[in-house]
BAKOL-766018 format. One record per residue (C-alpha): residue number from 1; residue in three letters; x, y, z. Coordinates in steps of 0.001 Angstrom, whole numbers, plus 500000, padded with zeros to 6 digits. Layout:
BEGIN
(NUM, 'Ala', (X, Y, Z))
...
% end
This chain:
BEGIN
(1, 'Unk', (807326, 854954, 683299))
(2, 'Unk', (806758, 851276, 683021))
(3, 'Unk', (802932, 850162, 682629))
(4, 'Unk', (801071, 847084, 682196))
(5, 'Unk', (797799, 846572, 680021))
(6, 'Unk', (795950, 843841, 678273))
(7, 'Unk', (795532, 843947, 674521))
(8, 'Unk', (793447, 841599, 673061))
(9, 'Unk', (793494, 841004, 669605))
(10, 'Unk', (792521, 838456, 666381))
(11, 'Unk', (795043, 836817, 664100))
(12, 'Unk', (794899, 833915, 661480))
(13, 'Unk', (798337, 831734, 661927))
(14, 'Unk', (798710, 828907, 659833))
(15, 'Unk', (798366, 825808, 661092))
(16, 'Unk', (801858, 823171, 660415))
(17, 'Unk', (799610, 821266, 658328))
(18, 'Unk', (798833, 824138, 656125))
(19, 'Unk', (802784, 824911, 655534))
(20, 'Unk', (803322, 821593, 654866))
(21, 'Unk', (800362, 821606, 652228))
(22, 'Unk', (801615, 825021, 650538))
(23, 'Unk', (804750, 823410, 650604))
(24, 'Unk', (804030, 820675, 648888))
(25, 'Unk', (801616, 822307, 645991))
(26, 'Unk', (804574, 824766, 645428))
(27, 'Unk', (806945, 821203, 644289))
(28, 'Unk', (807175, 820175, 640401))
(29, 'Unk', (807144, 816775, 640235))
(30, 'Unk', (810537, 815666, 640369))
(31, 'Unk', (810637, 817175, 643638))
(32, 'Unk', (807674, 816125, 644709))
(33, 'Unk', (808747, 812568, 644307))
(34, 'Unk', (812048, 812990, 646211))
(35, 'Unk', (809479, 814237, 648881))
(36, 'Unk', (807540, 811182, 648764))
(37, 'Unk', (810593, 809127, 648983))
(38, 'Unk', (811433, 810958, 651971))
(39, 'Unk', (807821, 810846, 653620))
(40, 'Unk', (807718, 807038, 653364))
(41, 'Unk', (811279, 806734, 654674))
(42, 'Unk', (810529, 808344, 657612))
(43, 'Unk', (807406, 806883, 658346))
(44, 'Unk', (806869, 803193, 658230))
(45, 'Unk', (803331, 803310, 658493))
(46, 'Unk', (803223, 805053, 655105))
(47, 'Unk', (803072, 802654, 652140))
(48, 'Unk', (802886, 802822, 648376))
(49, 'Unk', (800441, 800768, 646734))
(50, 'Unk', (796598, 800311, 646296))
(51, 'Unk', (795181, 798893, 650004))
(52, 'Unk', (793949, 795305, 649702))
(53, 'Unk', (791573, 795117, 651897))
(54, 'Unk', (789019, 797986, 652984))
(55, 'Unk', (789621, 799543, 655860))
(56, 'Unk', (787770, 802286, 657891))
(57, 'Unk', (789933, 805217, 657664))
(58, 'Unk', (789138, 806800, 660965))
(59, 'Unk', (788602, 803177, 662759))
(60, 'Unk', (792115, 803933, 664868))
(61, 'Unk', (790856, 807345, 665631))
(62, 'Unk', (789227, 806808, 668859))
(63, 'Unk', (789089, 808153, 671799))
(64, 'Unk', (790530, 805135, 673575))
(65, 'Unk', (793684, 805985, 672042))
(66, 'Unk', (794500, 809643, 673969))
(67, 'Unk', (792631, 808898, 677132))
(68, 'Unk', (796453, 807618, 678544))
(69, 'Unk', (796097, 807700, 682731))
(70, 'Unk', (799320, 807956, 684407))
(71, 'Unk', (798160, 806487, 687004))
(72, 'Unk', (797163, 803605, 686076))
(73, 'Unk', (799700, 800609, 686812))
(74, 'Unk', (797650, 797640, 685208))
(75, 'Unk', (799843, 795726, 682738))
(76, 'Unk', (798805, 793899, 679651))
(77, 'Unk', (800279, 790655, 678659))
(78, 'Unk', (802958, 790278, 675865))
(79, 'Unk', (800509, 788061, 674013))
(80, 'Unk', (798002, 790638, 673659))
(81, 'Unk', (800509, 792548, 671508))
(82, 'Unk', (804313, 792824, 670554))
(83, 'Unk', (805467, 796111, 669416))
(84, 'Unk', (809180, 794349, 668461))
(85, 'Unk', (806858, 791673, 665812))
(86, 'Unk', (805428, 795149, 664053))
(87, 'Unk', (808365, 797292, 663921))
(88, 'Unk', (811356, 794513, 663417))
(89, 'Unk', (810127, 794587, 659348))
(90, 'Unk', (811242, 797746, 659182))
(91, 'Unk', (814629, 797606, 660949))
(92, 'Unk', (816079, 794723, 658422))
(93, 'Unk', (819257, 795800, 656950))
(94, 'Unk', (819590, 796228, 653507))
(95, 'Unk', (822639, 794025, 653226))
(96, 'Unk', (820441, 790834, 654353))
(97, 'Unk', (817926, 791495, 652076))
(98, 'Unk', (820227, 791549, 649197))
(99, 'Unk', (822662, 788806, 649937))
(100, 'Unk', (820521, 785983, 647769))
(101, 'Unk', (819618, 788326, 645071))
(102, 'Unk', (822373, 787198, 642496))
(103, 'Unk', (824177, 783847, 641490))
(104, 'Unk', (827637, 783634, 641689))
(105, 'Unk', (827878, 783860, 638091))
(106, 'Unk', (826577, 787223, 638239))
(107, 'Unk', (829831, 788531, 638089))
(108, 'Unk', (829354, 792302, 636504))
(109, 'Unk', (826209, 793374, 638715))
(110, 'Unk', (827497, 796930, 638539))
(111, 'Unk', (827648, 798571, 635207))
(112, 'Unk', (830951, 800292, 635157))
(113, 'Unk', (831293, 804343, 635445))
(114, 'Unk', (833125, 806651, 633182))
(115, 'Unk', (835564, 808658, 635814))
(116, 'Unk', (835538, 811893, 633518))
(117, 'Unk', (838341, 813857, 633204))
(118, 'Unk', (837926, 817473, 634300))
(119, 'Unk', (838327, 820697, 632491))
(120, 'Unk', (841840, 821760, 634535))
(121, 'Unk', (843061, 818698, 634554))
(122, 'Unk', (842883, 818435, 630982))
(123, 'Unk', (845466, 821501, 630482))
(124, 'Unk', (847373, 820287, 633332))
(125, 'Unk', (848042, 816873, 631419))
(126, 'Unk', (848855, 818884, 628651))
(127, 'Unk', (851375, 821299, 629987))
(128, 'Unk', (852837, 817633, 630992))
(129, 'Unk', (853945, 817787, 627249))
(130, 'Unk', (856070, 820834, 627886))
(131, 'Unk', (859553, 820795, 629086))
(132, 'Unk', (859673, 823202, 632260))
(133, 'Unk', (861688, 823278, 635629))
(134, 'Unk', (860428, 822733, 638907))
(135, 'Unk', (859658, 826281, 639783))
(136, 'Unk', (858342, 827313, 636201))
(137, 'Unk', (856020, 824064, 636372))
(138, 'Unk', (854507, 825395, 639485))
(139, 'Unk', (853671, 828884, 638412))
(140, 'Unk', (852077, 826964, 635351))
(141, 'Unk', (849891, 824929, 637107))
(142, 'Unk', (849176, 827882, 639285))
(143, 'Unk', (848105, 829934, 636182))
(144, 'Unk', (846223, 826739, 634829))
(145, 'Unk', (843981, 826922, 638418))
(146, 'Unk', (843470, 830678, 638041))
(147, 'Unk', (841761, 829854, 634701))
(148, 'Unk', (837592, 829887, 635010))
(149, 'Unk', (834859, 827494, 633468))
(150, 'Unk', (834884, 830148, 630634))
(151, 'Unk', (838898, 829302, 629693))
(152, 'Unk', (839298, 833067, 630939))
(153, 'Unk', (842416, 833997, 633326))
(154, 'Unk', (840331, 837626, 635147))
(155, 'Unk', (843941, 838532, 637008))
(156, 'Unk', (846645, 840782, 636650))
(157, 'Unk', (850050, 839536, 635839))
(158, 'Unk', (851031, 841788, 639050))
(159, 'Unk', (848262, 839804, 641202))
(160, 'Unk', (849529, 836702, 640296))
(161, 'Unk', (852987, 837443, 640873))
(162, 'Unk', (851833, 838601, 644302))
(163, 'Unk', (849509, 836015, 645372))
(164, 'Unk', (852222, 833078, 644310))
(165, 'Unk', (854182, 834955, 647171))
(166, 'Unk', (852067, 835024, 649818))
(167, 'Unk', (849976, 831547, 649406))
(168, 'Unk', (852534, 829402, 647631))
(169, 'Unk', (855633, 830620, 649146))
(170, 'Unk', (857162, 831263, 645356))
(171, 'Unk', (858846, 834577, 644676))
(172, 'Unk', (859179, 835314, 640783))
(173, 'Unk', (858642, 838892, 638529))
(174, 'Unk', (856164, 839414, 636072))
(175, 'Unk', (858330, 838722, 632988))
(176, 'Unk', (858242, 835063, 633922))
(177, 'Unk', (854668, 835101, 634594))
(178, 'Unk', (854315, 836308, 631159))
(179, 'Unk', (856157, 834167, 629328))
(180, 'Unk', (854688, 830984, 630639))
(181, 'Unk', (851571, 832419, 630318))
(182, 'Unk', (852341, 832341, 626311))
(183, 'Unk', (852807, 828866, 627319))
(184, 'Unk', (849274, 828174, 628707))
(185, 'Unk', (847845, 829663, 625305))
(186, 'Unk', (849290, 827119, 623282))
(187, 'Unk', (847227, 824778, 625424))
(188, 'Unk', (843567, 823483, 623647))
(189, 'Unk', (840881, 824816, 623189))
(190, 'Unk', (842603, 827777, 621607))
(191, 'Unk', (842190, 830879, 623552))
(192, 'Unk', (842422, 829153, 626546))
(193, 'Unk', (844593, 831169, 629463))
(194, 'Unk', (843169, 834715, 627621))
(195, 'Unk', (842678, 837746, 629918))
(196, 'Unk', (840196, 839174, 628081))
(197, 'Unk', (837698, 838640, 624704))
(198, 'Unk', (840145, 840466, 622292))
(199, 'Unk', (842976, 838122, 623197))
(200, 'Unk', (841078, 835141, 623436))
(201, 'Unk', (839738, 836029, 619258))
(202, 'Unk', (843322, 836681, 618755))
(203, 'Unk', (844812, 833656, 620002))
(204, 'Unk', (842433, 831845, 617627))
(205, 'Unk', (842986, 833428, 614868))
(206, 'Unk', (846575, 832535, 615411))
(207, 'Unk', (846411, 828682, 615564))
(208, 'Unk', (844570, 829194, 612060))
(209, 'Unk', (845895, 828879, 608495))
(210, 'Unk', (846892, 832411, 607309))
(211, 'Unk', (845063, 833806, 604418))
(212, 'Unk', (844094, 837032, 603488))
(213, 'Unk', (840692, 836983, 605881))
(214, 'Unk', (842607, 836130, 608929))
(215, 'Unk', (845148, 838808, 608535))
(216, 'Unk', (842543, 841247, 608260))
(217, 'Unk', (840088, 839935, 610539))
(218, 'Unk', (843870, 839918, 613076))
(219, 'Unk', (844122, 843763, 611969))
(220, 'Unk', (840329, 844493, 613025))
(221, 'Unk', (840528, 843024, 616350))
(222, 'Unk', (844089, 843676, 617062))
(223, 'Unk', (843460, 847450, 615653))
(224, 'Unk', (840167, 848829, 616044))
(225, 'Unk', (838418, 846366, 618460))
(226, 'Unk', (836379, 848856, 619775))
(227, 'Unk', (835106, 849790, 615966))
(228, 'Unk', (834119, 845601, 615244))
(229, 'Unk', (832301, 845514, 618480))
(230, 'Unk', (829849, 848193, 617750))
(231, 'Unk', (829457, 847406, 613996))
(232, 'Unk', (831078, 850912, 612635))
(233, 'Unk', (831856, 848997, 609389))
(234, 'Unk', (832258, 852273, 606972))
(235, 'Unk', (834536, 853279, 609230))
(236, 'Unk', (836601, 849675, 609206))
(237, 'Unk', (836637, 849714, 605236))
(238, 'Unk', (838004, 853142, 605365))
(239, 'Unk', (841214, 852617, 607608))
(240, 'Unk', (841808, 849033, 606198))
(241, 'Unk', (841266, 850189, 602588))
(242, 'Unk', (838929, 847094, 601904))
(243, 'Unk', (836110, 846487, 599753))
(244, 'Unk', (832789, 845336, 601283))
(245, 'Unk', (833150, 842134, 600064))
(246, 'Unk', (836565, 842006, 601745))
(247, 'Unk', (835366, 842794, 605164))
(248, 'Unk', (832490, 840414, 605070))
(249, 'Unk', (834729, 837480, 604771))
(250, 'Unk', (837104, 838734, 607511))
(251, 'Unk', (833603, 839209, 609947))
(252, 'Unk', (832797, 836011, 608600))
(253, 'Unk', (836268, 834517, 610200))
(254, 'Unk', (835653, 836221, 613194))
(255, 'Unk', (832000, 835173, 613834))
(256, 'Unk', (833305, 831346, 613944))
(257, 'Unk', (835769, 832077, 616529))
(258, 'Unk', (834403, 830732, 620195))
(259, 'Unk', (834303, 833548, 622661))
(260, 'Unk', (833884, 830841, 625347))
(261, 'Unk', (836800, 828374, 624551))
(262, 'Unk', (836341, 826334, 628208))
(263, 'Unk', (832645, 826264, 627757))
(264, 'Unk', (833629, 824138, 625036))
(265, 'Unk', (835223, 821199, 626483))
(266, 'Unk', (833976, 817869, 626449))
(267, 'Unk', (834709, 817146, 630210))
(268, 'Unk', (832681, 819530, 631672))
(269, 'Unk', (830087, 817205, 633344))
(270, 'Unk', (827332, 820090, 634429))
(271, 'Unk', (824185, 818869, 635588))
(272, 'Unk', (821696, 818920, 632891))
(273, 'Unk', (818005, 819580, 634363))
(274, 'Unk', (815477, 817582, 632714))
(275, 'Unk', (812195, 819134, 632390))
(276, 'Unk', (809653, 817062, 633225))
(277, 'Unk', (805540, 818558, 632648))
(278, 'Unk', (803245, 818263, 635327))
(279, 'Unk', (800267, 818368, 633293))
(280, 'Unk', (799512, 817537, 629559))
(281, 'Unk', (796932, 819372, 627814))
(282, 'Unk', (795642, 817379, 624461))
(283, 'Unk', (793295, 818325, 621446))
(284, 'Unk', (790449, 815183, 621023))
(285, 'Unk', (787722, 815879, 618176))
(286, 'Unk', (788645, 820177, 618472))
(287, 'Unk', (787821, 819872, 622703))
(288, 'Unk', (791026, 820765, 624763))
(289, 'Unk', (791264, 817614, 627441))
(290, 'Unk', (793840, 818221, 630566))
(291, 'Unk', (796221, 815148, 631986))
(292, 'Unk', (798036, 815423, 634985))
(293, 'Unk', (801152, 813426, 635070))
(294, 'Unk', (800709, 810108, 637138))
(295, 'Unk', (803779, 810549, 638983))
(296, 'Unk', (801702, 813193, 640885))
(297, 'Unk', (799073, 810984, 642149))
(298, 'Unk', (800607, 808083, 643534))
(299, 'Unk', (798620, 805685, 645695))
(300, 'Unk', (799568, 805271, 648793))
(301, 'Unk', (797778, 804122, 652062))
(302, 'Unk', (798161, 803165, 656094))
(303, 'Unk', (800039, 800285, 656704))
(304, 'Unk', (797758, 797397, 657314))
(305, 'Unk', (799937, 796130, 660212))
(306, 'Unk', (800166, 799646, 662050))
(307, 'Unk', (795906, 798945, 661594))
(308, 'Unk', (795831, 796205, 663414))
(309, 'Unk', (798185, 797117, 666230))
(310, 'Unk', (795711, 799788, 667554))
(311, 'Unk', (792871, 797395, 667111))
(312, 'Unk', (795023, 794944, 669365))
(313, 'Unk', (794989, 797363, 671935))
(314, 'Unk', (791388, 799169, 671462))
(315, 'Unk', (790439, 795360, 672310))
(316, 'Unk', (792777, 794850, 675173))
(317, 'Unk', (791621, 795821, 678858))
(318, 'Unk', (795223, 795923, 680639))
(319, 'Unk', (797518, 798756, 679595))
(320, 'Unk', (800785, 799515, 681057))
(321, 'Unk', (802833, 802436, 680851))
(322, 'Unk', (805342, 801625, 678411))
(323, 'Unk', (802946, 800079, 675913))
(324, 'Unk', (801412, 803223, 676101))
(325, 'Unk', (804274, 805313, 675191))
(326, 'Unk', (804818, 802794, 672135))
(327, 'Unk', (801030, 802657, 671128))
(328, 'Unk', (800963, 806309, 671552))
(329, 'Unk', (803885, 806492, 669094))
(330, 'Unk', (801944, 804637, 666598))
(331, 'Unk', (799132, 806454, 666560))
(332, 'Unk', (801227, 808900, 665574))
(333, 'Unk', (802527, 807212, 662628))
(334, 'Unk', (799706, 806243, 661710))
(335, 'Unk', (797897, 810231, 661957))
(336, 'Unk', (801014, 811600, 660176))
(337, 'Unk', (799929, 809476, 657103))
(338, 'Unk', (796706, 809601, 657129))
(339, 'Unk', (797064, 813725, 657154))
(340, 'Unk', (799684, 812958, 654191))
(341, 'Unk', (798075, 810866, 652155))
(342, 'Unk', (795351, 813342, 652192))
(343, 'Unk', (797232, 816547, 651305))
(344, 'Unk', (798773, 814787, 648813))
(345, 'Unk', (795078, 814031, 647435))
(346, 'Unk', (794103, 817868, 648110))
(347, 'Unk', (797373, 818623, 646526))
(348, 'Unk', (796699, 816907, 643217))
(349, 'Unk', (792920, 818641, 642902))
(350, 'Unk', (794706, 822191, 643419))
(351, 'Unk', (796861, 821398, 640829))
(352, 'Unk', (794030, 820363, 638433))
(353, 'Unk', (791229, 822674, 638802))
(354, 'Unk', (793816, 825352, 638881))
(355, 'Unk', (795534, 824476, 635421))
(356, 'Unk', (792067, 823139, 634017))
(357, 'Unk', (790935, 827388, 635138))
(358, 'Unk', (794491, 828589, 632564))
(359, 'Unk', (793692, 826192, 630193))
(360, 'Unk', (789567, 827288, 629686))
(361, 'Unk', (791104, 831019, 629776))
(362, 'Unk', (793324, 830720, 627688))
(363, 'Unk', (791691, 828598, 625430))
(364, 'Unk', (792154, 830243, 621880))
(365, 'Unk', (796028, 830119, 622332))
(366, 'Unk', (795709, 826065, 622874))
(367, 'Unk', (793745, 825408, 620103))
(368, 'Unk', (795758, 826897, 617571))
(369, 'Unk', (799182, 827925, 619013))
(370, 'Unk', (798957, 831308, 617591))
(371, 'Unk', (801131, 833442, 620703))
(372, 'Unk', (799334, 836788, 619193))
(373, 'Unk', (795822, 834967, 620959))
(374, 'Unk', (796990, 834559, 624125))
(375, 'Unk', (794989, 837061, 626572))
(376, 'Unk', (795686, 839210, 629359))
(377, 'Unk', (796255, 837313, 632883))
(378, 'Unk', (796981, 837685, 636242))
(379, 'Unk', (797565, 835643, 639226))
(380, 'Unk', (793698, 837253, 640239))
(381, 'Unk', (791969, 836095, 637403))
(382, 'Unk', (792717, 832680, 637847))
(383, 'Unk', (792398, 832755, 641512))
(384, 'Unk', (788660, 834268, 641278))
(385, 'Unk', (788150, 831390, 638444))
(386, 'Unk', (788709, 828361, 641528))
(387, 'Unk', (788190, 830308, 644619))
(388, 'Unk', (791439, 829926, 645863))
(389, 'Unk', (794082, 832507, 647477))
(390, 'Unk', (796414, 834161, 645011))
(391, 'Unk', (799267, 832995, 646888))
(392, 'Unk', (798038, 829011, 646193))
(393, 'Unk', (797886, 830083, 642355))
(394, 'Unk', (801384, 831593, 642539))
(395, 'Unk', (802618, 828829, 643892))
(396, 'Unk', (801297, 826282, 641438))
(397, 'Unk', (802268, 827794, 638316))
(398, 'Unk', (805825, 828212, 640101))
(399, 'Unk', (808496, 825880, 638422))
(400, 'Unk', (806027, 823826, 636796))
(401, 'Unk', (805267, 823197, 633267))
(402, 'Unk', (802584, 821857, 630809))
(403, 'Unk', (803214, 820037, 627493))
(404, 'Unk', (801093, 821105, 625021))
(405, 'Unk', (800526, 820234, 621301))
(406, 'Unk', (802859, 823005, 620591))
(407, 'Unk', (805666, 822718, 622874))
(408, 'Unk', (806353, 822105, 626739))
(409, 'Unk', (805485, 825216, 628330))
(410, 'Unk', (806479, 827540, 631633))
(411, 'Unk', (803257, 828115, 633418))
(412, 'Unk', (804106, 831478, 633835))
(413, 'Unk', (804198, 832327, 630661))
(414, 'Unk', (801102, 832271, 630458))
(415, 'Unk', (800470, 835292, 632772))
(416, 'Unk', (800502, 838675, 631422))
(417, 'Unk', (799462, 842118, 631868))
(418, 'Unk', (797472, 844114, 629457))
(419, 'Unk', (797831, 847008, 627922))
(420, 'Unk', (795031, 849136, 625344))
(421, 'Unk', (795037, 848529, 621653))
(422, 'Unk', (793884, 851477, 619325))
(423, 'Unk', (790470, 850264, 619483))
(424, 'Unk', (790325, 850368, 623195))
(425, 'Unk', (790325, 846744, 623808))
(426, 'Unk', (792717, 844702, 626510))
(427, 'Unk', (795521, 843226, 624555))
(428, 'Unk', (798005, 841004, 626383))
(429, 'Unk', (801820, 842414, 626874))
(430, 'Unk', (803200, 839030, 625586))
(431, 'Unk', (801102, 839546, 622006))
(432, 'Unk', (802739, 843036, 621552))
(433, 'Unk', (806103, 841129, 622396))
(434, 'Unk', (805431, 838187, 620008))
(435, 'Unk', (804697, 841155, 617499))
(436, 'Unk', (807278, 843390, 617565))
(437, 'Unk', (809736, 840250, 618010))
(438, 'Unk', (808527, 839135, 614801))
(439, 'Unk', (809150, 842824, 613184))
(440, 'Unk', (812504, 843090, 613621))
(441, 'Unk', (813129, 839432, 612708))
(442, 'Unk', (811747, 840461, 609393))
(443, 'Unk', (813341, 843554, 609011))
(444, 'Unk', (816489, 844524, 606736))
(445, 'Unk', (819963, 843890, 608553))
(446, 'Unk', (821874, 845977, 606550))
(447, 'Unk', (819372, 848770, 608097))
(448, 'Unk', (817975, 847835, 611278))
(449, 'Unk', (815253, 849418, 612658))
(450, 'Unk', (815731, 852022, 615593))
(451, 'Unk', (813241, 851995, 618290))
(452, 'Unk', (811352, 855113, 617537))
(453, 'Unk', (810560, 853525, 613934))
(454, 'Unk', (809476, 850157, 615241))
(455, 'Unk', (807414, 852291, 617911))
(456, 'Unk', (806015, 854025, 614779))
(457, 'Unk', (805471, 850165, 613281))
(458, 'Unk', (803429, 848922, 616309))
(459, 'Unk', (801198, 852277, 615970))
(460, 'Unk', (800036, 851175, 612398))
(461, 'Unk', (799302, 847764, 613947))
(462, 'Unk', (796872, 849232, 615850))
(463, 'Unk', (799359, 848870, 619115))
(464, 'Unk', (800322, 852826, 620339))
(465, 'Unk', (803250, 852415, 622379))
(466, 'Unk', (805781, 854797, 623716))
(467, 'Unk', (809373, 854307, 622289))
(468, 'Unk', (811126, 854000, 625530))
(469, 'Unk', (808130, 850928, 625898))
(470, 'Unk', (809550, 849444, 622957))
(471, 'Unk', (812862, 849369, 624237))
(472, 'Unk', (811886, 847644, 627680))
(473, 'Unk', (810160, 844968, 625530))
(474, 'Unk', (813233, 844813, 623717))
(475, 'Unk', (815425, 844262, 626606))
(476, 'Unk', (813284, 842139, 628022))
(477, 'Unk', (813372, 840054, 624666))
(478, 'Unk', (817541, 840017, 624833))
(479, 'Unk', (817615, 842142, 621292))
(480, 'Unk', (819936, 844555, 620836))
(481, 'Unk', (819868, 847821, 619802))
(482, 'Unk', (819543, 848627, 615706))
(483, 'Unk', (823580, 849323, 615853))
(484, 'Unk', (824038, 846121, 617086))
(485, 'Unk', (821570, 843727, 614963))
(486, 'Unk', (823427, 845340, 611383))
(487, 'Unk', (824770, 842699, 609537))
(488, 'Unk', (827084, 843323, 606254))
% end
């Protein structure tokens, strides 16, 4: 059965405003200023600058501005004010502004582009060089566009022949496949067109000069693969009948090869992301002193014309409909960047007393750089420091980073847990990291150190941890197990 009742209850929303403001304090600075760009694009009333003359802020805000009655029918004269005069600035195409801008001598105003050739069009202009038919030339090129960023072909030779069938209408058998796919590996980088790692070492050490460390270092890979990869090297000088000395040089070989051969290539154009710190934290006469970078505090403010359009009509008596509707779409503007310009001012003190809170608590690591100072902290800590939500703190130290005398830094890094050092005290996670990191990069290669004796190591450091801790930290750290860090 159906019934009705009331249910009254209290909820916080957030306001649009408030998004917009998170938002906004979540951006690094690059992005910030493609925001900006778009902001002032979309709004004319918005401009970038210092204002000239002062102007009350909240003079347009008056209550002459809502108080629109539809039924009045009183019209205003076009004297009294022009809505085309204020918004024609703004509607200029770029074209006319930039028809005077150069001589006619200025012949080269465009600095000309490199049009880079691309990684698979490289090996296509080389297979160019081979002499093939019409059909074999096709499954070529076909095999060339099967080939990954990595130079790596991840397909069966049966796949291939069957997917040639059904999308390009070209019926062959898997001997041909392979043979023309010994003609893709003669194609540069070597290794290029390999199906997996051990061919793609193989194929290298094939385009190499033949002496006695490549034909062994061909034997290990082509023979006991699985051995090489996890280091059993007594067993490798036993079946090859090799001294120690012997084997070395043929690892050597091998550890030269390029397991990557299309990461390689010149062409590959891949969009390098520059980092660019939001904040700068120098050391003047032993004091730490925080920057934030410029670029985050623009200065921007209302449109002086925009101004004086609602002061036309706060002065004028008559108002018809339709100036209105365009007044009313000013006022607008003109809200939209006042509210902008200041969350972009509340944006920038977030940002500062925030990192200015990390930088005070974490003060011994900034003065001397030592990573075995840095304390325990969370996203609380910091957010109890400024009085802010933990969410606002999480979303400032996201993507952003802080050039310091030692380095340009993640702001996350900086936040840690903390774990109990023999003496009872709160040590952060990141020192035991920095320590044990710095064990095993001291330790012997020829006998690496297995994660119960490092464990063992950390306890005399006055740092009890649990082995299968040590091996998270590890992991975490991309180290390898002691099998895998031996070295001959």
């Amino acid at each position: 059965m159906l019934k009705q009742f009331l249910n009254l209850k209290l909820s916080q929303k957030l306001s649009p405003q408030q998004i917009q403001l998170m938002k906004l304090i979540q951006l690094p600075t690059q992005a910030f200023e493609q925001r900006l760009l778009e902001e002032m694009n979309e709004n004319p009333a918005l401009e970038a600058g210092k204002e000239e003359d002062n102007f009350e802020k909240d003079e347009y805000d008056n209550e002459d501005y809502d108080d629109y009655d539809a039924s009045e029918s009183d019209r205003i004269e076009a004297e009294d004010i022009n809505i085309d005069d204020y918004l024609s600035n703004d509607e200029i195409p770029d074209y006319k502004t930039q028809i005077n801008n150069y001589s006619d001598e200025d012949s080269d105003r465009e600095s000309p582009l490199a049009a880079p050739v691309s990684f698979h069009q490289d090996l296509i202009n080389q297979l160019n060089t081979f002499i093939l038919n019409d059909s074999e030339r096709e499954i070529a090129e076909f095999l060339v566009g099967n080939i990954d960023d990595m130079g790596y072909i991840r397909r069966s030779v049966q796949d291939i022949v069957d997917d040639l069938a059904f999308t390009q209408g070209v019926y062959t058998d898997e001997k041909t496949v392979e043979d023309l796919l010994h003609v893709i590996h003669e194609l540069e980088p070597s290794g290029v067109g390999a199906r997996d790692l051990q061919e793609c070492l193989l194929l290298q050490l094939k385009h190499k000069t033949p002496t006695e460390s490549i034909a062994l270092a061909t034997s290990i890979l082509s023979e006991q693969f699985d051995a090489f990869t996890k280091k059993h090297y007594e067993k490798l000088i036993q079946k090859f009948n090799v001294s120690n000395e012997q084997l070395k040089k043929a690892i050597h070989e091998i550890e030269k090869l390029n397991p990557k051969p299309g990461g390689s290539f010149t062409g590959n154009n891949k969009i390098t992301e520059n980092v660019v710190p939001d904040f700068a934290i120098r050391i003047v006469d032993g004091e730490l002193e925080l920057a934030i970078n410029g670029r985050n505090a623009p200065s921007l403010h209302v449109s002086k014309d925009y101004q004086e359009m609602m002061q036309t009509y706060k002065d004028s008596r008559d108002k018809s409909n339709s100036q209105k509707e365009a007044v009313q779409f000013i006022k607008q503007k003109l809200d939209s960047a006042k509210w902008f310009i200041d969350a972009i001012r509340q944006r920038q003190e977030t940002l500062y007393v925030t990192m200015n809170a990390i930088m005070h608590f974490q003060e011994e690591f900034f003065l001397d750089g030592e990573e075995t100072k840095m304390k325990p902290m969370i996203l609380k800590d910091i957010a109890d420091m400024v009085g802010l939500d933990i969410s606002t703190i999480s979303r400032v130290a996201n993507s952003k980073y802080v050039e310091t005398p030692y380095g340009t830094k993640l702001i996350k890094e900086f936040f840690s847990e903390a774990m109990k050092n023999d003496q009872g005290e709160d040590v952060s996670t990141l020192e035991i990291k920095k320590i044990l990191q710095n064990v095993i990069a001291e330790e012997d290669k020829h006998k690496p150190l297995p994660d119960d004796q490092l464990a063992e190591i950390l306890k005399e450091k006055g740092y009890p941890i649990a082995r299968r801790t040590i091996a998270k930290y590890r992991e975490l750290l991309d180290i390898p197990v002691a099998r895998m860090r031996k070295k001959m």
